[in-house]
N, C-alpha and C positions, 0 to 999 in steps of 0.2 A: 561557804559553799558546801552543800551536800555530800558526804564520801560516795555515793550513787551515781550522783551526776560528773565527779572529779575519777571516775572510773570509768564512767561514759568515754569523757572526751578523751581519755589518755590512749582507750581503743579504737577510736577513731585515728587516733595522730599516728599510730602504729601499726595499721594495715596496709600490705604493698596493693590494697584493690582500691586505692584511691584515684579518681579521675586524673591526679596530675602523673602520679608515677605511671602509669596504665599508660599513657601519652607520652613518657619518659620513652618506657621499654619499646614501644613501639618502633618511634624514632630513630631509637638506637638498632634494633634489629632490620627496620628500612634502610638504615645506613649502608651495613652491615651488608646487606643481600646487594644491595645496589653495587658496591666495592667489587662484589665476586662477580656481579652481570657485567661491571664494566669488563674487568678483568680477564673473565672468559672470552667475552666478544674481543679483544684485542690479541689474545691469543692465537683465534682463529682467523682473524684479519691477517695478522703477520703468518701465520703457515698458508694459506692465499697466495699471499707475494710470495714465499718461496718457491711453489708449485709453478708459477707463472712463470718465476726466471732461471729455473732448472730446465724449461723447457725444450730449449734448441741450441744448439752452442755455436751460431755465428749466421751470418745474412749469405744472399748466393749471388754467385757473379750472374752476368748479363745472359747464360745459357738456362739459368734458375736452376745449378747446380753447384756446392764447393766442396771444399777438405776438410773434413773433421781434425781439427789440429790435434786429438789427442792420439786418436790414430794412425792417419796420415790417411785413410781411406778416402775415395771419390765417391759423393754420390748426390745425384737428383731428386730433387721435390716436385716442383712442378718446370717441366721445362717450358722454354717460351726462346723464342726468336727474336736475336738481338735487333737492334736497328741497322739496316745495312751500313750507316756512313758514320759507325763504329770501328775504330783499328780494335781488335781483339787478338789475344796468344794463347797458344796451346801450352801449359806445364805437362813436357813429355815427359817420363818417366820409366824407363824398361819395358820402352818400347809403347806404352800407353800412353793415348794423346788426353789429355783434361782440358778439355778449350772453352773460352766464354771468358778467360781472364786479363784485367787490365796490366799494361806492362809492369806495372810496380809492382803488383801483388804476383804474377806470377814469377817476377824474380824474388821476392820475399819467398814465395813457395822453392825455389829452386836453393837459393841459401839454407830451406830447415832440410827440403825432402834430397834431394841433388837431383839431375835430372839437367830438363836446357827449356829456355823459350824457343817456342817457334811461331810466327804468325801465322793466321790462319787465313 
């Protein structure tokens, strides 16, 4: 073989601008980016769900009012008008009626806040 042509091939076999490595690196840095697109898109997925379920801290009795358990405060969202042939109880409390409540929860309420049922 020619020293010419045995110098030829030996620079061809030893440049990274070869079709197949070119195809190599490519692959490998699509990999690469994909990993981080998944990655990031699940990050912001999951902070989503957080926002969603920090949202409110509990559902309202039949007046569409309840007690924020952490404070023990009373307050309204939207009110709305029970059904009349609903028995309902007021959790009174220092002298403040909180009514809309079914008998069990509002003795749960009277067990944390003190206070009495009363129907209404």
């Amino acid at each position: 073989m020619n020293p010419a042509m045995l110098m030829s091939a030996n620079k061809s076999d030893t440049t990274s601008g070869s079709p197949q490595s070119d195809w190599f690196s490519l692959t490998k840095a699509g990999t690469r980016t994909m990993k981080i697109l998944q990655t990031t898109a699940a990050f912001f997925f999951a902070l989503t769900l957080t926002n969603v379920s920090f949202g409110h801290s509990g559902g309202t009795n039949a007046m569409g009012c309840h007690t924020n358990h952490r404070t023990g405060d009373y307050h309204c969202h939207t009110p709305k008008t029970p059904p009349p042939q609903r028995v309902l109880y007021c959790h009174v409390i220092n002298g403040e009626p909180r009514c809309g409540y079914a008998l069990s929860t509002c003795n749960d309420l009277v067990s944390q806040y003190g206070g009495q049922c009363v129907q209404q």
